[in-house]
Phi, psi and omega in degrees: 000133183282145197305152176221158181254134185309192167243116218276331173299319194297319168335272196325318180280339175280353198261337171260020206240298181284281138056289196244051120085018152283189180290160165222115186267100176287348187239067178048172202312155191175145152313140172250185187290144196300340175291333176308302187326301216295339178297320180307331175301301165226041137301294179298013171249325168310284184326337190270324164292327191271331156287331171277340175280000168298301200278330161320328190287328236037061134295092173288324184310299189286351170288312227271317171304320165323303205278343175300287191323292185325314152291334184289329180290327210290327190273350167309295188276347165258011185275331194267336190260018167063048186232092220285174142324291195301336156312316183302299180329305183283346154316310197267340193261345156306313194296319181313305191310316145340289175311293189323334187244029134306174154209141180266149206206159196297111184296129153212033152204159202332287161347288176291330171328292192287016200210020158049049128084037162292140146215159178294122173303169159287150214074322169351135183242126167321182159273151178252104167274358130336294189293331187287323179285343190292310186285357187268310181316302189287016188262339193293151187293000000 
């Protein structure tokens, strides 16, 4: 697999993950038990609620904090379901390629209106996000 450059935020949550002794998943990408999940599910739902009541207020300082959490849980919860940096990394950098080889186009319903009229060409290949755990799975000692 070719070197990537990490995600230096996922460091930092794993460096608070050990720190206090939270989960890690070390034995590669995986579902955790469904009851964890559903908590994680809705820690990121708190968070999300707590970003939107920013932006009802126009709080920006607590929106903008808002949304940091979010990512710090969202990169939380996939460091516990055993989706190391470097998997992220290689995660992240198929979905971009993926974004990229979108196109953009004159929106013309509500939808592309929010999704700023990006759409998939025709040919367009999803990410293969599988294919990156199959391979991160098989990496593991």
């Amino acid at each position: 697999m070719e070197i990537v450059h990490y995600d230096c935020e996922v460091r930092d949550v794993e460096e608070c993950h050990e720190k206090f002794s939270l989960p890690l998943g070390k034995d590669g990408p995986k579902f955790m038990e469904d009851e964890f999940l559903l908590h994680r599910i809705n820690f990121l739902k708190e968070e999300l609620e707590e970003f939107m009541e920013a932006v009802q207020n126009k709080d920006l300082p607590k929106a903008v904090d808002g949304l940091v959490d979010l990512v710090y849980v969202v990169k939380g919860t996939a460091l516990m379901m055993g989706v190391d940096p470097v998997c992220w990394a290689h995660l992240w950098e198929e979905v971009h390629a993926a974004n990229m080889r979108k196109e953009k186009t004159e929106p013309v319903s509500a939808r592309e209106r929010y999704h700023f009229g990006l759409r998939k060409p025709e040919g367009w290949k999803p990410p293969d996000i599988a294919g990156i755990l199959k391979r991160h799975k098989a990496l593991l000692p």
